[in-house]
N, CA and C atoms as an extended XYZ file, in Angstrom:
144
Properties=species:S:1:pos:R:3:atomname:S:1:resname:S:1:resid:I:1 pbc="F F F"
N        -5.643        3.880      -57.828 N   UNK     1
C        -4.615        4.472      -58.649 CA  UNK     1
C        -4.529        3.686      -59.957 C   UNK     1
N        -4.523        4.464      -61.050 N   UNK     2
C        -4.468        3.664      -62.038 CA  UNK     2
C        -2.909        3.864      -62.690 C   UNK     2
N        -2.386        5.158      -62.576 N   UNK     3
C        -0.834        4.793      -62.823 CA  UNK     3
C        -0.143        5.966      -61.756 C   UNK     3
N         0.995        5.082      -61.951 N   UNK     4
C         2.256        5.706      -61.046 CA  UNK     4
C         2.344        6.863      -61.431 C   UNK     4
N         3.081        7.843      -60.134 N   UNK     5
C         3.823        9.476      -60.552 CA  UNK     5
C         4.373        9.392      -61.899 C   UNK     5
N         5.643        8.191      -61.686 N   UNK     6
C         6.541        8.509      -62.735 CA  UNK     6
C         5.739        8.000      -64.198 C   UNK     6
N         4.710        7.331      -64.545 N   UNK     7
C         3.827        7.178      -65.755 CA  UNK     7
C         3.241        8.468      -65.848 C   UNK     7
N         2.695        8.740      -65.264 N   UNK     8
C         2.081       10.322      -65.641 CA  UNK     8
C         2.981       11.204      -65.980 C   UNK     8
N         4.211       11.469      -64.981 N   UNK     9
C         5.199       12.564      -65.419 CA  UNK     9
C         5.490       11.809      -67.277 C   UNK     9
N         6.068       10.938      -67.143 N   UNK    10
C         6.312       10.289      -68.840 CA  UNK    10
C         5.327       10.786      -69.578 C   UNK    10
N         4.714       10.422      -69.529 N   UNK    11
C         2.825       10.662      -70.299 CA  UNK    11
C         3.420       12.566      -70.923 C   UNK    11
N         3.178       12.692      -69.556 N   UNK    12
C         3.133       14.423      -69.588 CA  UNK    12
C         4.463       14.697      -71.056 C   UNK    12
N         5.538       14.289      -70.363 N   UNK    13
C         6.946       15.110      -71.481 CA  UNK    13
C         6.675       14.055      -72.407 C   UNK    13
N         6.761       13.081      -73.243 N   UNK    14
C         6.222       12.641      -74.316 CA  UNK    14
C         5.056       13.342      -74.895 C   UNK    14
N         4.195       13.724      -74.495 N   UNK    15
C         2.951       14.113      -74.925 CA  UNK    15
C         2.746       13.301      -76.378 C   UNK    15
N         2.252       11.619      -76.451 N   UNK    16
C         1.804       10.965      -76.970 CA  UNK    16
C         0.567       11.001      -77.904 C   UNK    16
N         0.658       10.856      -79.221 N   UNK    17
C        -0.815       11.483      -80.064 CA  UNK    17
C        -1.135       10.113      -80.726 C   UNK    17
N        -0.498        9.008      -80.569 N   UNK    18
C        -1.183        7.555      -80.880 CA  UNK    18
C        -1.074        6.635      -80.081 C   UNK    18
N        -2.072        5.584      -79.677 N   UNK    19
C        -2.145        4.559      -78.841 CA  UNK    19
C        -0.842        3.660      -79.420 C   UNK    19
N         0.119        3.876      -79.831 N   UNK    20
C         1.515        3.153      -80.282 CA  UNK    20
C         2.413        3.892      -79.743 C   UNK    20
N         2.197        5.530      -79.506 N   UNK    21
C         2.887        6.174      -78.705 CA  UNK    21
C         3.164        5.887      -77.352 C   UNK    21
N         1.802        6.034      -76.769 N   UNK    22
C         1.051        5.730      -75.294 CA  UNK    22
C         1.619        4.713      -74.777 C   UNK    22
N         1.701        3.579      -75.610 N   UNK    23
C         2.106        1.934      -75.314 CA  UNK    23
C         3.194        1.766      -75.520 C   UNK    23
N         4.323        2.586      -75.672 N   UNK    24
C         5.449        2.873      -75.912 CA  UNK    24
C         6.132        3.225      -74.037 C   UNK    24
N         4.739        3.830      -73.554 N   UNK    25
C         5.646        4.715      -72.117 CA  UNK    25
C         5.556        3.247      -71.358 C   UNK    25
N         6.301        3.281      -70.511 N   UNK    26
C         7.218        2.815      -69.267 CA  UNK    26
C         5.884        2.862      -68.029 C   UNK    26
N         5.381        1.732      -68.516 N   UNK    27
C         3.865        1.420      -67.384 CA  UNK    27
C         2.388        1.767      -67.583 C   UNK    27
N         2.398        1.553      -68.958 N   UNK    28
C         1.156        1.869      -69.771 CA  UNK    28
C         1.497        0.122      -70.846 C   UNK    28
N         0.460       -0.582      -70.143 N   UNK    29
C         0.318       -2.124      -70.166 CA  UNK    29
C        -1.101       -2.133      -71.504 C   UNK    29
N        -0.951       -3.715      -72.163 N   UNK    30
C        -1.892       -3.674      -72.980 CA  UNK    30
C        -3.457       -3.315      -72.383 C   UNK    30
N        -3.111       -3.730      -70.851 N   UNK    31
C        -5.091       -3.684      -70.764 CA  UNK    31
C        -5.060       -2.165      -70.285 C   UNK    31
N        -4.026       -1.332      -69.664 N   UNK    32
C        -4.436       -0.298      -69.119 CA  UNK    32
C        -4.546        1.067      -70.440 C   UNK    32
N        -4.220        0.033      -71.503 N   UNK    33
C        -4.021        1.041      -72.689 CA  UNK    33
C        -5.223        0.756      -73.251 C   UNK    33
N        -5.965       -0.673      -73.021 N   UNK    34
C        -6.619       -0.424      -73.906 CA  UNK    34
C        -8.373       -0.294      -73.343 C   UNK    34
N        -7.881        0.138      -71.776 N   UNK    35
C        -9.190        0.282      -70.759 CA  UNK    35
C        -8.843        1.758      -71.017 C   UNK    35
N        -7.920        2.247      -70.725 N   UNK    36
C        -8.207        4.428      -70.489 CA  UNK    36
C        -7.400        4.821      -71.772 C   UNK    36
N        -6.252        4.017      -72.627 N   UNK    37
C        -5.851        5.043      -73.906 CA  UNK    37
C        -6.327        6.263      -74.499 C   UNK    37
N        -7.670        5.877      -74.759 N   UNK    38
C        -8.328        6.660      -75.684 CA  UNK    38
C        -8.925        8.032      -75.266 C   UNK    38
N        -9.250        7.992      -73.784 N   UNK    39
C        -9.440        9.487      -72.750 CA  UNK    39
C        -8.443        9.668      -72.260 C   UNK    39
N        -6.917        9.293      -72.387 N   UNK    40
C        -5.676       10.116      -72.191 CA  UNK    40
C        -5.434       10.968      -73.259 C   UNK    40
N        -5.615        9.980      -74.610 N   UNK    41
C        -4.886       11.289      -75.427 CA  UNK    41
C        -6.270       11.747      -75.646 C   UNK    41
N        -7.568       11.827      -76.098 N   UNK    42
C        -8.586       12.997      -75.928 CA  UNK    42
C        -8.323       13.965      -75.078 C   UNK    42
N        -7.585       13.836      -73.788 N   UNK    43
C        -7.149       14.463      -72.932 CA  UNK    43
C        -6.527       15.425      -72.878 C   UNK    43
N        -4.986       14.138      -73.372 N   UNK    44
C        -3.730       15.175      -74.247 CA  UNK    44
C        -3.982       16.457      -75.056 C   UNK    44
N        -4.989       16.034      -76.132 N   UNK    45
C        -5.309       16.711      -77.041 CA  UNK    45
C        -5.830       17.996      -76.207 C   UNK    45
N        -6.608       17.566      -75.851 N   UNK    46
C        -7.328       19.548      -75.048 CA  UNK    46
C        -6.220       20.304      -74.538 C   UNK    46
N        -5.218       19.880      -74.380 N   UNK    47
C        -4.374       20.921      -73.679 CA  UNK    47
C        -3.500       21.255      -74.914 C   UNK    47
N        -3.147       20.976      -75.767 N   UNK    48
C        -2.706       21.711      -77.090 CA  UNK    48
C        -1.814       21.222      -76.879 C   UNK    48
């Protein structure tokens, strides 16, 4: 597991468009931001 329900649900209703955003949520740590950040919001992004 790389993050909790409640990090993902956050993730989700923020819908974050900068790694200052991202690192902003509630269990999104410097290394886990700066190991997967960048294929969350690529992520983000595909879903509009």
């Amino acid at each position: 597991m790389i993050f909790h329900d409640a990090t993902l649900r956050q993730i989700a209703i923020d819908r974050p468009t900068t790694m200052d955003e991202l690192g902003r949520v509630n269990g999104v740590g410097e290394s886990k931001l700066a190991k997967y950040g960048e294929q969350i919001l690529a992520e983000l992004a595909t879903l509009g």
